[in-house]
C-alpha positions in Angstrom: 44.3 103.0 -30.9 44.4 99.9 -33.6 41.9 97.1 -33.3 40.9 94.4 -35.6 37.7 93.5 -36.8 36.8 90.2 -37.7 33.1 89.5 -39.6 31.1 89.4 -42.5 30.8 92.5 -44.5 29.5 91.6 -48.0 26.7 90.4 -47.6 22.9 92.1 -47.0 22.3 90.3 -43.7 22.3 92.1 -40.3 26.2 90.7 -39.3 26.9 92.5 -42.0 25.5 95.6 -41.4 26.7 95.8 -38.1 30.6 95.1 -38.9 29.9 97.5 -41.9 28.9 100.3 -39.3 31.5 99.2 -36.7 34.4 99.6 -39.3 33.8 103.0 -40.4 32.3 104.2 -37.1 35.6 103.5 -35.4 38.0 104.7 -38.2 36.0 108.1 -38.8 36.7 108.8 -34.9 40.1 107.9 -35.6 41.0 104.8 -34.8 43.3 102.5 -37.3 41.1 99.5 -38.1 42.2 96.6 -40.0 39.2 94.1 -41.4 39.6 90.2 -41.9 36.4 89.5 -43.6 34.2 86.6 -43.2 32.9 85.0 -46.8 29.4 84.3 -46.2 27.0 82.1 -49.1 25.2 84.8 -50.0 25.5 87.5 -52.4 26.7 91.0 -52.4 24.4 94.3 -51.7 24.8 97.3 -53.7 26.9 99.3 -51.3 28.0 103.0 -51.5 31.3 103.1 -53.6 32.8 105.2 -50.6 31.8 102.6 -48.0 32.7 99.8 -50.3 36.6 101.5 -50.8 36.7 102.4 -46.8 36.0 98.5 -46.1 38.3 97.4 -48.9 41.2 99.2 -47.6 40.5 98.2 -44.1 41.0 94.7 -45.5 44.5 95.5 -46.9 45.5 96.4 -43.4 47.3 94.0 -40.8 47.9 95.2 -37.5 50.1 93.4 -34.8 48.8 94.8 -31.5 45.4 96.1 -30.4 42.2 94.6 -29.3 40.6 91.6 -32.0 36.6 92.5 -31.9 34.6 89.4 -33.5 31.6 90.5 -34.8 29.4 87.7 -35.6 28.0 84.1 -34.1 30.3 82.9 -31.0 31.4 79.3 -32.6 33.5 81.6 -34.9 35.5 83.4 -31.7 39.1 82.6 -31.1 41.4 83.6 -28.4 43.6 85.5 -30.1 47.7 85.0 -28.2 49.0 88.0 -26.4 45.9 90.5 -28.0 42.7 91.3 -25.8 39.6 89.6 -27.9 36.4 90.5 -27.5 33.4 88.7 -28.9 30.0 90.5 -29.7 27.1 88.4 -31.0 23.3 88.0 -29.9 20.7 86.0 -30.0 16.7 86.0 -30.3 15.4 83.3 -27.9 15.6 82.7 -24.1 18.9 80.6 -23.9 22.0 80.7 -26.2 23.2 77.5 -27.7 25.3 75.2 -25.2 28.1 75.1 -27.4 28.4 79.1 -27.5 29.1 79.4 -23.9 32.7 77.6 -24.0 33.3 79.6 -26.8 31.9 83.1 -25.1 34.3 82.0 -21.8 37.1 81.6 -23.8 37.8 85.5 -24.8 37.7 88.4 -22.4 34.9 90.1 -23.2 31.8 89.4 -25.1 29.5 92.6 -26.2 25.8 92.1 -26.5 23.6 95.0 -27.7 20.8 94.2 -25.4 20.1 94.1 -21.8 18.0 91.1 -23.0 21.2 89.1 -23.9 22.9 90.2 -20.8 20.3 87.9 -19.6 20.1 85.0 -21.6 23.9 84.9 -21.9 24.1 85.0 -18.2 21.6 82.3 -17.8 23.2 80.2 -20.4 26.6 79.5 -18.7 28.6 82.6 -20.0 30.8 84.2 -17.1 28.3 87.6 -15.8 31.9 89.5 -15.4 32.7 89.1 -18.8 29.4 90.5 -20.3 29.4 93.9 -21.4 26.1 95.7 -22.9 27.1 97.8 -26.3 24.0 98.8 -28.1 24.2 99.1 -31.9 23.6 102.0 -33.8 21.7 104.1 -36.5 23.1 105.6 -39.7 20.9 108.8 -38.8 22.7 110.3 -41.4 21.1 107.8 -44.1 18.5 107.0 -42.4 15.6 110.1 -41.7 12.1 111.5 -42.1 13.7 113.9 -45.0 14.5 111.2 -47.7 13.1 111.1 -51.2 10.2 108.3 -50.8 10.6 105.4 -52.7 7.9 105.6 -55.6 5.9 102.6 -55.1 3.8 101.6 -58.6 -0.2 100.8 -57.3 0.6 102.1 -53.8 -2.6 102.9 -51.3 -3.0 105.9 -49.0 -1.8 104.3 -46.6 1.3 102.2 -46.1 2.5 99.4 -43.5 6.2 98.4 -43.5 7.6 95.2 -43.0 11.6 94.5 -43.8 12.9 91.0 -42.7 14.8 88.1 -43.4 11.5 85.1 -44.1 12.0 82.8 -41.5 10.0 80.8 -38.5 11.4 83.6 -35.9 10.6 86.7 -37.6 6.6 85.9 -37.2 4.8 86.4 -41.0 2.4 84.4 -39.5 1.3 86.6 -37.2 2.1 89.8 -39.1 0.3 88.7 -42.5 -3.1 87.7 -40.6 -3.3 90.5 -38.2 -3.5 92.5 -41.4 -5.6 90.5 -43.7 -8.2 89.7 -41.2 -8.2 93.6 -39.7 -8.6 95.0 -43.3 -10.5 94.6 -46.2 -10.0 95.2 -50.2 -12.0 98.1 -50.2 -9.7 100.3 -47.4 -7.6 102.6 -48.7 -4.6 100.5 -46.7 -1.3 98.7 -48.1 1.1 96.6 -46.7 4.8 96.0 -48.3 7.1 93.3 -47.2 9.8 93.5 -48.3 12.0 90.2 -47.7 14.1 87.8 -49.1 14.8 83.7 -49.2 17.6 81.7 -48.2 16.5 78.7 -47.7 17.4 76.3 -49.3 19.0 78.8 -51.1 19.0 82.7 -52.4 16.4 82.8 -55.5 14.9 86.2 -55.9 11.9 84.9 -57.9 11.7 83.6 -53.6 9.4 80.3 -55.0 9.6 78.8 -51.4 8.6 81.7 -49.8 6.0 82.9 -52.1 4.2 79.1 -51.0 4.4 79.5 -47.5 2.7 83.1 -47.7 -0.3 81.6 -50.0 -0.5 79.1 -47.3 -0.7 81.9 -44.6 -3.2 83.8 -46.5 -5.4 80.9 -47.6 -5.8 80.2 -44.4 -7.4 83.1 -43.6 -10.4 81.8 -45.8 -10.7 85.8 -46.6 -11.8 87.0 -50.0 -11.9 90.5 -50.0 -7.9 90.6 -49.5 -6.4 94.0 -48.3 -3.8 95.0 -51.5 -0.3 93.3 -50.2 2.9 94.1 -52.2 5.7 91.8 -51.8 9.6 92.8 -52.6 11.6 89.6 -52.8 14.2 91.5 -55.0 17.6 93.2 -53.2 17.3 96.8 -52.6 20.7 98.4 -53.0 21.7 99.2 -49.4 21.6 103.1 -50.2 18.2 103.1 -51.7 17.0 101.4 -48.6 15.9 104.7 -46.6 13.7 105.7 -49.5 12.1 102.6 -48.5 11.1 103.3 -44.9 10.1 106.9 -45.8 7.8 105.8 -48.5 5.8 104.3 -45.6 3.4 105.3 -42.6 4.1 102.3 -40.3 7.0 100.0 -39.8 5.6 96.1 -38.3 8.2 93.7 -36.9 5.9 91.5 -35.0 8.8 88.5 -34.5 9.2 86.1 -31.6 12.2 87.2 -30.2 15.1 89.9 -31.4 18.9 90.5 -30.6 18.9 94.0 -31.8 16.2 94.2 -34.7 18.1 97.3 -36.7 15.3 97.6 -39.2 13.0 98.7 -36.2 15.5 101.3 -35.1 16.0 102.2 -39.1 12.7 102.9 -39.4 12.7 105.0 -35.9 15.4 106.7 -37.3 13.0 107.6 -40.5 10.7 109.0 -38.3 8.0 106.4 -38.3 6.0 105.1 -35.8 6.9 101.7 -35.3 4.3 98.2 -33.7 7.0 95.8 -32.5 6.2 92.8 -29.8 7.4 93.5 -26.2 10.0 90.9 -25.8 13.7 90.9 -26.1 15.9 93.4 -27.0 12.7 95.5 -28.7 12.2 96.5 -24.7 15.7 98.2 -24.6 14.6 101.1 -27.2 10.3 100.8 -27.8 8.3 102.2 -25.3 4.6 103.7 -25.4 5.6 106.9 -25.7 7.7 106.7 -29.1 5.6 103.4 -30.3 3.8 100.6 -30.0 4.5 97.7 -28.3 2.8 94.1 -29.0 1.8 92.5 -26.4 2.9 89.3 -26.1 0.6 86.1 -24.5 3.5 84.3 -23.2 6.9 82.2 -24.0 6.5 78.9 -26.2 8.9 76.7 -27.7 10.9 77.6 -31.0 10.0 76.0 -33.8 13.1 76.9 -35.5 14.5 74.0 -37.6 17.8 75.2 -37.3 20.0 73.1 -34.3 20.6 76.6 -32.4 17.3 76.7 -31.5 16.3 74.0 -30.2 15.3 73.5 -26.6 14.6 76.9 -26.5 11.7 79.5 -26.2 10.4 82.5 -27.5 7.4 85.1 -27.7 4.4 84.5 -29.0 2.8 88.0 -29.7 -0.6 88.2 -29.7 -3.2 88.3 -32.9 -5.5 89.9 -31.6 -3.6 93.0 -30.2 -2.0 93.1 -33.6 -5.1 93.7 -35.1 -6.0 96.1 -32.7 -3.2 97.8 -33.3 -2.6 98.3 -37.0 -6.1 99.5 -36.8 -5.7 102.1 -34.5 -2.5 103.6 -36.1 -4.4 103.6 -39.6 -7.1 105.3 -37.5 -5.3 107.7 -35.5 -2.3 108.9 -38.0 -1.3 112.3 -36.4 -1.2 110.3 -33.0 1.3 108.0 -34.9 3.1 110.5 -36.6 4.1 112.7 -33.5 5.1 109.1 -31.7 7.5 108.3 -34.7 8.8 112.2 -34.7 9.3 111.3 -30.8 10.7 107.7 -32.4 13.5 109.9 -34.0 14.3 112.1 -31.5 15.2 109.1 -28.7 17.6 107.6 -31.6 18.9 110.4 -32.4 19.7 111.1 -28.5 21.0 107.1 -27.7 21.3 105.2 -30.9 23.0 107.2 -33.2 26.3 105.6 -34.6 28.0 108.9 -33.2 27.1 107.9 -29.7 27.6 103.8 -30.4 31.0 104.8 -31.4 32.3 106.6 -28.9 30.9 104.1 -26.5 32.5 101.1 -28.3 36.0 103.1 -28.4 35.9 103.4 -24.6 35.0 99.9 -24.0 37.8 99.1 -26.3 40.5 101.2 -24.5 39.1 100.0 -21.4 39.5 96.0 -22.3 42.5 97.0 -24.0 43.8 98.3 -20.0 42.6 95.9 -18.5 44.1 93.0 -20.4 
C-alpha cells in the first residue's frame, strides 16, 4: 500500500513527533510512504542520523495514488481529488475551534488519538461517522526503564519530572506551587522542568518564561524553596530517554490534553506518572499504573491564542497535587511497582508496533471504502 503523509517533521514539537513516528512506523511494516513536509518557525531537534535520512528520502518520494493522511491542525486539511484523505489532529479543551469543523467534514475521515476527542469533535459539528479513534504510540524501543540516566550536576535523591511546552494550558501554575508549598529546602527532593519558549519567540536563555516562573514562585511568599532545576535548552531528541530515567516521578498536571506523549514517554521509562483526570490522560492513566489528579471542575481557557476561546478546560486541584507528590516521595516502592505496571500497559497497547498495525488497517480500510 502507498500513502502520503502530510505534516511537520523538523521541528521538536509534538506534530512533529507524531508524523516522525507515523513515517517510519508505516514504512518499517512495509508500506511506501512519501512525506510533504510542513516548514514550521521553529528550529530543528537533534534527530538520529538514521531517522533524519529515512524522513529525507520519504520526502524525495511522490506517489500518485493511495490515501493522503494529514497529520497536524485541521485548517491545514485539503480534499485531496480522486485520493481518500484523512485528517488526524486533536485538541485539549472541551470544543474544537468552529472553523475546524468545515474543514474536519470536508475529508473522509478524521483520526483522533483519544476517546476524549471523539467527543469534543462530535460535539463541535464534525460528522460522528467520520470520526475514527487511532491512539498514538511509544518508541518503547527508545524509550525504557534500562537507559543510561542522564547525569544531572547538584541533583537530590529524589527526582520529579516535568517536560512541556510553557504555556497557559500546560498548568506550571499548578505544578510549581503544589511542589514549593509541599516541600521544603531541607528535603532531600528535586524537581526538573525541562521546557522551552516560544512566545513571542524561541530564545533558549527563555527570558519571558524565566519571569513568569519568579512570579509563580514569589507568590508563594515561601523561603525555604525546595531545589528546582530548570532546562530551557533543546535536548537532542535521542538523549531525551536518559532524561525520563534520570528521574523518579513524571508530573503533567495541565488543563486539558489531546494525547500528552511525554506522559506515555515516561510510562514507557518505567516511571510512575501524577497526571490530572481529564481528557485524553483518562484513555491510558488509571490508579492501578498511576496517579490521577483530581480535577475540581471545568473553567474557562485562558488561552490567549483565538482557538481557545469560548472554551473550557480542567482545573486540577492544588491541594491533591500536594497530596500527591508527597505521597509518591513517601511511598517509592509503591510508585515504583505502579510505573513497572506503567510499562507493561504501554508496552501491551501503546507501543508503535501495535499503533502501526492499527493505522495500516484503518488505512486499507478508508482506502476500500473510498
Amino acid at each position: 500500500m502507498e500513502v502520503t503523509v502530510c505534516g511537520p517533521v523538523w521541528e521538536p514539537v509534538g506534530y512533529a513527533e507524531m508524523t516522525r513516528c507515523i513515517v517510519r512506523t508505516l514504512t518499517r511494516l512495509g508500506l511506501r510512504v512519501g512525506l510533504r513536509p510542513f516548514s514550521l518557525p521553529f528550529f530543528q531537534p537533534g534527530l538520529d542520523p538514521g531517522i533524519r535520512s529515512l524522513l529525507e528520502a520519504a520526502a524525495g518520494v511522490s506517489l500518485k495514488a493511495g490515501p493522503v493522511l494529514y497529520t497536524f491542525l485541521p485548517e491545514t486539511f485539503e480534499k485531496w481529488p480522486d485520493r481518500p484523505t484523512i485528517g488526524y489532529s486533536m485538541f485539549e479543551a472541551d470544543r474544537i475551534p468552529a472553523h475546524w469543523v468545515e474543514k474536519c467534514n470536508l475529508v473522509d475521515e478524521v483520526w483522533v488519538p483519544s476517546r476524549f476527542n471523539r467527543e469534543t469533535f462530535a460535539a463541535s459539528g464534525v460528522l460522528p461517522q467520520k470520526i475514527r479513534v487511532v491512539p498514538l504510540g511509544v518508541d518503547t524501543d527508545r524509550f525504557h526503564p534500562g537507559v543510561t540516566p542522564m547525569s544531572i550536576p547538584r541533583r537530590r535523591g529524589f527526582i520529579f519530572l516535568a517536560n512541556f511546552q510553557w504555556g497557559p494550558r500546560k498548568g506550571q501554575e499548578t505544578l510549581l506551587r503544589a511542589y514549593i508549598e509541599e516541600f521544603s529546602g531541607g528535603e532531600d527532593v528535586c524537581l526538573i522542568v525541562k521546557t522551552y519558549q516560544t512566545w513571542p519567540s524561541y530564545d533558549p536563555r527563555a527570558p519571558f518564561l524565566r519571569q513568569e516562573m519568579k512570579a509563580i514562585i514569589d507568590a508563594t511568599h515561601k523561603r525555604d524553596l525546595p531545589a528546582i532545576f530548570l532546562i530551557t535548552e533543546i535536548i537532542p531528541a535521542f538523549q531525551m530517554p536518559r532524561l525520563y530515567t534520570a528521574a523518579d516521578c513524571f508530573l503533567s498536571m495541565s488543563h486539558g490534553e489531546g494525547w500528552d506523549l511525554p506522559a506515555l514517554e515516561a510510562m514507557a521509562s518505567g516511571l510512575p506518572v501524577i497526571a490530572t483526570a481529564w481528557s485524553a490522560h483518562l484513555d491510558y492513566l488509571n490508579e492501578n499504573n498511576g496517579y490521577p489528579l483530581t480535577v475540581e471542575g471545568l473553567e474557562p481557557s485562558r488561552h490567549p491564542h483565538p482557538l481557545y476561546h469560548g472554551s473550557y478546560w480542567a482545573r486540577p486541584s492544588l491541594v491533591e497535587a500536594r497530596r500527591l507528590l508527597r505521597h509518591v516521595f513517601s511511598h517509592r516502592q509503591e510508585a515504583r511497582a505502579k510505573g513497572t505496571r506503567a510499562r507493561n500497559d504501554i508496552l501491551s497497547g501503546y507501543s508503535w508496533d501495535i499503533s502501526g498495525r492499527r493505522m495500516a488497517e484503518c488505512l486499507a480500510s478508508v482506502q476500500k471504502e473510498c
